[in-house]
matplotlib code that plots the C-alpha trace (Angstrom):
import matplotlib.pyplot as plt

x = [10.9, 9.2, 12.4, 14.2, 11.1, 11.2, 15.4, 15.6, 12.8, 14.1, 13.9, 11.7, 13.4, 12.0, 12.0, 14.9, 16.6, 17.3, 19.6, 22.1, 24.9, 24.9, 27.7, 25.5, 22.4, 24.8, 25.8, 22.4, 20.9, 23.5, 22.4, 18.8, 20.2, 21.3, 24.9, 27.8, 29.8, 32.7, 30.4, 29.4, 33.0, 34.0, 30.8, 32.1, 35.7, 35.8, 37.7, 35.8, 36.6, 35.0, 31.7, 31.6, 32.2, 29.2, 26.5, 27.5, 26.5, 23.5, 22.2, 22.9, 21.0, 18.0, 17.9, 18.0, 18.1, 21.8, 20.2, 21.9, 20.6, 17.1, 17.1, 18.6, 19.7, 20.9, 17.3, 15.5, 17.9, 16.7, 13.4, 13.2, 15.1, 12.3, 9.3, 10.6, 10.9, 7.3, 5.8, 7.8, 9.2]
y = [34.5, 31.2, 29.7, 30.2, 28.8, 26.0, 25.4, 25.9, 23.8, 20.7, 17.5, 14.4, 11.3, 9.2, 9.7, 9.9, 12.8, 10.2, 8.5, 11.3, 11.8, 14.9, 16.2, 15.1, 17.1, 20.4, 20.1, 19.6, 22.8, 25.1, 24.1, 24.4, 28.1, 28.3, 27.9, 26.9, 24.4, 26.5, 28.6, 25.9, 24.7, 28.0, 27.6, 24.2, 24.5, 22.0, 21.5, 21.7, 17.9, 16.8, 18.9, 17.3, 13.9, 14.8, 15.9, 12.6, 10.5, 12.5, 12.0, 8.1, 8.1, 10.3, 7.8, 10.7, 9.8, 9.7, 11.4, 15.2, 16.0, 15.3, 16.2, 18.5, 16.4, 19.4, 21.2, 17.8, 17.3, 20.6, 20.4, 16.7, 18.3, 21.2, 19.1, 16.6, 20.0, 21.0, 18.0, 17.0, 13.7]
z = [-1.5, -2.1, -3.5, -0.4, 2.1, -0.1, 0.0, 3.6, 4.7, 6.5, 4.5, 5.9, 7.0, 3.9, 0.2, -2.5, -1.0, 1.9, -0.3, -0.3, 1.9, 3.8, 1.7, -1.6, 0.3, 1.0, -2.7, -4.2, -1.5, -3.2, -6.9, -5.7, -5.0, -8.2, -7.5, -10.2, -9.7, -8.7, -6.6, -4.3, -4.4, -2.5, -0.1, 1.0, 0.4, -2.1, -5.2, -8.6, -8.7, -5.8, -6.5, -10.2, -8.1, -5.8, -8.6, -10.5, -7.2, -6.8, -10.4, -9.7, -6.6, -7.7, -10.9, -13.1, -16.8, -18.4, -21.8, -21.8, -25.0, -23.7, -20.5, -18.1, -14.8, -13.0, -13.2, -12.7, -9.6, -8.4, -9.1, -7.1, -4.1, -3.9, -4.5, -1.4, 0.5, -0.4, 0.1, 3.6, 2.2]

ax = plt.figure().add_subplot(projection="3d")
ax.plot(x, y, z, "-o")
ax.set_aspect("equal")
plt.show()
């Protein structure tokens, strides 16, 4: 499946995903799965806090815009995280 090739690719040293602690890169891997919140709490034996925490600091780092009616920052997030995968950043 293309979605998983793309996930499991390594990421490149550069780039905005080199912002992200590795914590905030396991976290954003397992939304780019398509994981909930609580399911990638279980993955990483988390709380639902610290997950929420996480996907906050990641939207911060990635610069993602604060608008929710407008825009979707989990799917943007996502779709950031695969494009640096598919391009090698």
């Amino acid at each position: 499946m293309l979605a998983r090739r793309l996930v499991d690719r390594p990421a490149g040293p550069s780039g905005p995903l080199a912002t992200l602690s590795p914590r905030e890169s396991d976290v954003l891997r397992l939304m780019a799965e398509g994981r909930s919140n609580n399911g990638i709490a279980a993955a990483l034996y988390l709380s639902a806090k610290s997950v929420e925490k996480n996907i906050a600091s990641i939207f911060t780092k990635l610069d993602l815009p604060a608008d929710s009616a407008a825009h979707h920052r989990r799917v943007l997030a996502v779709l950031r995280y695969l494009d640096a995968r598919a391009s090698g950043d």
